[in-house]
C-alpha positions as CSV (number, residue, x, y, z in Angstrom):
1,X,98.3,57.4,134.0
2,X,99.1,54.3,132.1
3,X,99.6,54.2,128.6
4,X,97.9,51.4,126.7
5,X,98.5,50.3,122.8
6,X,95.0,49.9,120.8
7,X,96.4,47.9,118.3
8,X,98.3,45.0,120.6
9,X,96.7,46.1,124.3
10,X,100.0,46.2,126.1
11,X,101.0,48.9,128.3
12,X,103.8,51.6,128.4
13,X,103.4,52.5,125.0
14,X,100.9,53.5,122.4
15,X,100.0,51.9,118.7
16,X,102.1,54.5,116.9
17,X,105.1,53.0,118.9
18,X,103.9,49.5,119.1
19,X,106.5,47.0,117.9
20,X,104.1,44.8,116.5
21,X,103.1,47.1,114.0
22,X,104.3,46.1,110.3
23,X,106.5,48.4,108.5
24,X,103.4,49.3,106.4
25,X,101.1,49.8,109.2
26,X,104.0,51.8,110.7
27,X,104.4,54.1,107.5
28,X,100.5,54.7,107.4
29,X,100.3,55.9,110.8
30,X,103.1,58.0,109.8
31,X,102.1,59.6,106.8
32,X,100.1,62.6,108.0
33,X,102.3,63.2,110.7
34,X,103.4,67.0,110.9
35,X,107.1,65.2,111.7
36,X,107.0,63.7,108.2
37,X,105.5,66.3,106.3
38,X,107.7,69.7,104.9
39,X,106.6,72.6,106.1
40,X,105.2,75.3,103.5
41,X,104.4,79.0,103.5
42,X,100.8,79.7,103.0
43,X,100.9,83.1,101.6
44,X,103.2,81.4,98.8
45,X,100.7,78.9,98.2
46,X,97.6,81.9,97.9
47,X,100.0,83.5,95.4
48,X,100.1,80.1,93.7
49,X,96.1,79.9,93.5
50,X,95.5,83.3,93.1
51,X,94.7,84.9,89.6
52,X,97.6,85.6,87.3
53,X,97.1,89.4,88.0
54,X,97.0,89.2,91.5
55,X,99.8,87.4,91.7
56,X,101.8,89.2,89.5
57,X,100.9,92.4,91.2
58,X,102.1,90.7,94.4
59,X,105.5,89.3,92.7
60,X,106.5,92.4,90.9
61,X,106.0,94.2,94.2
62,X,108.3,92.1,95.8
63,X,111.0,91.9,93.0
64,X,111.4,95.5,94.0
65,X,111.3,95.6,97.5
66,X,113.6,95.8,100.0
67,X,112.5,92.0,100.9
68,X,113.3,90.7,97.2
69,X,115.8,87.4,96.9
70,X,115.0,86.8,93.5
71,X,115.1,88.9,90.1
72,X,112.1,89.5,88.6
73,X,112.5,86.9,85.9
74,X,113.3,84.0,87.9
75,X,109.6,84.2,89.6
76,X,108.3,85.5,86.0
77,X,108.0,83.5,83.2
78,X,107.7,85.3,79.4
79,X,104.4,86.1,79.5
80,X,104.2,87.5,82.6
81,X,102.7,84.4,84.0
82,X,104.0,83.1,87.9
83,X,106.5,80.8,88.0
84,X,104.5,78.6,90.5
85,X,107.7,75.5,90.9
86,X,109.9,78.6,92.3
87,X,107.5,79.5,94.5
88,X,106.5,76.2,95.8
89,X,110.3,75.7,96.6
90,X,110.8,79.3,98.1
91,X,107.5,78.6,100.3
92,X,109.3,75.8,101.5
93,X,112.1,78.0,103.5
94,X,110.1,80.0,105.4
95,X,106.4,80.5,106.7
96,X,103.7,83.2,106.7
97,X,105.1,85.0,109.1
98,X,108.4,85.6,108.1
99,X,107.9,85.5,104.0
100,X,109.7,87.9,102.1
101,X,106.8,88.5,99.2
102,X,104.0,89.3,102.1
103,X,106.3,91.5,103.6
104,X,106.5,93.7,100.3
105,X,102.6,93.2,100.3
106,X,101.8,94.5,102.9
107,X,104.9,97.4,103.2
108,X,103.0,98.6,99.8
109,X,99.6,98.6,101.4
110,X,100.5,100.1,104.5
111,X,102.4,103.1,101.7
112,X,98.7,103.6,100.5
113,X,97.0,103.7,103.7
114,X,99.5,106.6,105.2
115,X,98.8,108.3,101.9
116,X,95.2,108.2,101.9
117,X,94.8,108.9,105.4
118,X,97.2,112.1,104.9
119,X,94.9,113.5,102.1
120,X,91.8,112.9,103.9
121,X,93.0,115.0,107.0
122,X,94.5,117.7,104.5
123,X,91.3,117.9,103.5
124,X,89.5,118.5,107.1
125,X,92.4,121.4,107.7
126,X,91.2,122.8,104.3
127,X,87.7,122.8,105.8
128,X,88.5,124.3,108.7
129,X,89.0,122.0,111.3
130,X,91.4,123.3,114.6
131,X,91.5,123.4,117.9
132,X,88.1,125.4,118.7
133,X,86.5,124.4,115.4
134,X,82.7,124.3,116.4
135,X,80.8,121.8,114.5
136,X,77.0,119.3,114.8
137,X,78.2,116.7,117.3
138,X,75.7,114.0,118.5
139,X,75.2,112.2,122.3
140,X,73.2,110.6,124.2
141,X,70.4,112.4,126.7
142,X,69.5,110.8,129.4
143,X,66.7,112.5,129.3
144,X,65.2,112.0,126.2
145,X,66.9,108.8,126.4
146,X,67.8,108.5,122.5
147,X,71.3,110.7,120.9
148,X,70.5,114.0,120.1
149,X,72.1,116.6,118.0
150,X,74.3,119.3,120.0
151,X,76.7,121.6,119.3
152,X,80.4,121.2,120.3
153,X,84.2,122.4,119.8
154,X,87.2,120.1,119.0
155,X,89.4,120.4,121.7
156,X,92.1,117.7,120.5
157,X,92.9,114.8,118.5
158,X,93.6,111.6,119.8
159,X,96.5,109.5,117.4
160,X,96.8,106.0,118.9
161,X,93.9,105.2,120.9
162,X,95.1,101.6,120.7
163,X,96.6,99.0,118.1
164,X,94.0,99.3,115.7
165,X,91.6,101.3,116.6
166,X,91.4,104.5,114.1
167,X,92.4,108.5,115.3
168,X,89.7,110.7,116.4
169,X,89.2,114.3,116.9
170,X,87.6,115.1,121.0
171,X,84.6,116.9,121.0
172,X,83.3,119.4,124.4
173,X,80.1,120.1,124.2
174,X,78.3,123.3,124.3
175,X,75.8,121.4,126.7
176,X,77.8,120.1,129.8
177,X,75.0,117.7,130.3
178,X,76.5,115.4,127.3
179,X,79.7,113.9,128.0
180,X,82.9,114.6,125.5
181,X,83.1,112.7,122.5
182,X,85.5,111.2,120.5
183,X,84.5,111.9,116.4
184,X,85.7,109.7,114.3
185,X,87.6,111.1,111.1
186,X,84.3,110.0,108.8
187,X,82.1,112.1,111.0
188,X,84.2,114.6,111.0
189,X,84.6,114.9,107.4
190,X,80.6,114.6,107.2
191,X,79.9,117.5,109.4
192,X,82.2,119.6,108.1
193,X,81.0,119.2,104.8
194,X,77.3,120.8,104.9
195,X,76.0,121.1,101.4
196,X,73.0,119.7,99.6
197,X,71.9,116.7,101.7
198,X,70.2,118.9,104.5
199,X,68.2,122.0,104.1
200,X,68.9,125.5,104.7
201,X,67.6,125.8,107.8
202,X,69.7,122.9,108.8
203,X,72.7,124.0,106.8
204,X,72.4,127.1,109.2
205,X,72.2,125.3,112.5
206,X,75.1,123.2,111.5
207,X,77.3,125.7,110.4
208,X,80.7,125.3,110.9
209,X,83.2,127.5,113.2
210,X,86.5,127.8,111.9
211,X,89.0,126.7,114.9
212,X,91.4,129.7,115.9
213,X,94.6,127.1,115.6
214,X,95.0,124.1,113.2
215,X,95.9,120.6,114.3
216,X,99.4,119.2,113.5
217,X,99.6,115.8,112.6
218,X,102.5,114.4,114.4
219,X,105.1,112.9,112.8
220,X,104.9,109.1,114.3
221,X,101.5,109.0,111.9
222,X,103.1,110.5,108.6
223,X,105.4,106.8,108.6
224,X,104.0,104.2,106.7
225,X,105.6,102.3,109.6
226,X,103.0,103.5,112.2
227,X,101.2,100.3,114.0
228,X,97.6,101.8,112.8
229,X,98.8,101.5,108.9
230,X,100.4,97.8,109.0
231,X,97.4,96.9,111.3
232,X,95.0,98.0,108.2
233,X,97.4,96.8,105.9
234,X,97.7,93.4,107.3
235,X,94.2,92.9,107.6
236,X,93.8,94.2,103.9
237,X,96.0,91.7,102.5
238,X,95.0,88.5,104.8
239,X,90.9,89.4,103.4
240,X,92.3,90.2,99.7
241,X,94.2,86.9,99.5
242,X,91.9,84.7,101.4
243,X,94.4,83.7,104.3
């Protein structure tokens, strides 16, 4: 395919190359290049434009992180306010990806989520839940052709179902005409917990069987470092900070 100039209509080269362009006319079709313009960290620039809390939260965080190439008052002024020329000229050595301040973001989120995650299944073991706990499962009958309620047993947990997707507990059910089931921790948690919002009768029929042997939570998923936790955690702080 030939190459032709818009600016002079010769071939072989294009108007950004054209020799009869002026050294003005050269320097404006220059300007936005990405060749001409310096690279800068996006995260750095949310911090910038984020509110002086946020971003000292985020700064402070960093200062004592693993991460950290700055003390704390070289990013702080004294008021506590963001030193926003430093970290225009730190964006300027790095990108999203590899930036030091996200990285203690996120490492701090992904702390929280391990943590959180931990007391919520401390609290299902509390409750009962094991291998052979019986609990109110739900699935759909052909039949009926809508999801019915119907009894079941946890028969095991599944801890990395994929990247992102959140651990469940597998439900048999009592009924071999419903397929298995995966529960999701939030389910779990609901059904074991019968109190006020369903009436006696119901509280009866979805009384819960303790299971004969408790679950152990392996070890992978007690690291903040798990895939499932700096998934979360990434996807916390890109909404959080708008990136």
């Amino acid at each position: 395919m030939v190459r032709h100039c818009s600016h002079c209509g010769g071939i072989g080269h294009n108007r950004r190359t054209c020799g009869d362009l002026s050294e003005d006319d050269r320097e404006y079709e220059n300007r936005n290049r990405r060749v001409n313009t310096t690279r800068t960290c996006s995260f750095c620039r949310a911090i910038r434009s984020a509110h002086q809390s946020t971003a000292r939260t985020a700064l402070e965080l960093y200062a004592a992180s693993k991460h950290a190439k700055h003390d704390l008052d070289q990013i702080l002024d004294e008021r506590g306010r963001a030193q926003h020329f430093v970290i225009n000229e730190f964006g300027r050595t790095h990108n999203k990806r590899t930036c030091p301040i996200r990285k203690a973001v996120i490492d701090d989120r992904a702390k929280k989520e391990c943590e959180a995650w931990s007391k919520i299944f401390k609290e299902l073991t509390e409750k009962g839940l094991g291998y052979g706990t019986m609990i109110m499962s739900r699935s759909y009958d052909r039949d009926e052709g809508e999801y019915v309620d119907c009894r079941g047993w946890i028969v095991g947990a599944n801890w990395d179902p994929s990247k992102n997707a959140e651990p469940t507990f597998k439900c048999q059910h009592l009924n071999p005409k419903y397929d298995p089931r995966d529960l999701s921790w939030a389910w779990t948690r609901r059904a074991l917990s019968v109190g006020d919002w369903v009436t006696p009768v119901e509280a009866a029929k979805r009384a819960v069987v303790v299971g004969s042997k408790p679950i152990e939570m392996p070890d992978r998923f007690k690291s903040a470092d798990h895939p499932f936790f700096r998934a979360r955690a990434n996807d916390y702080v890109n909404s959080y900070y708008d990136m």
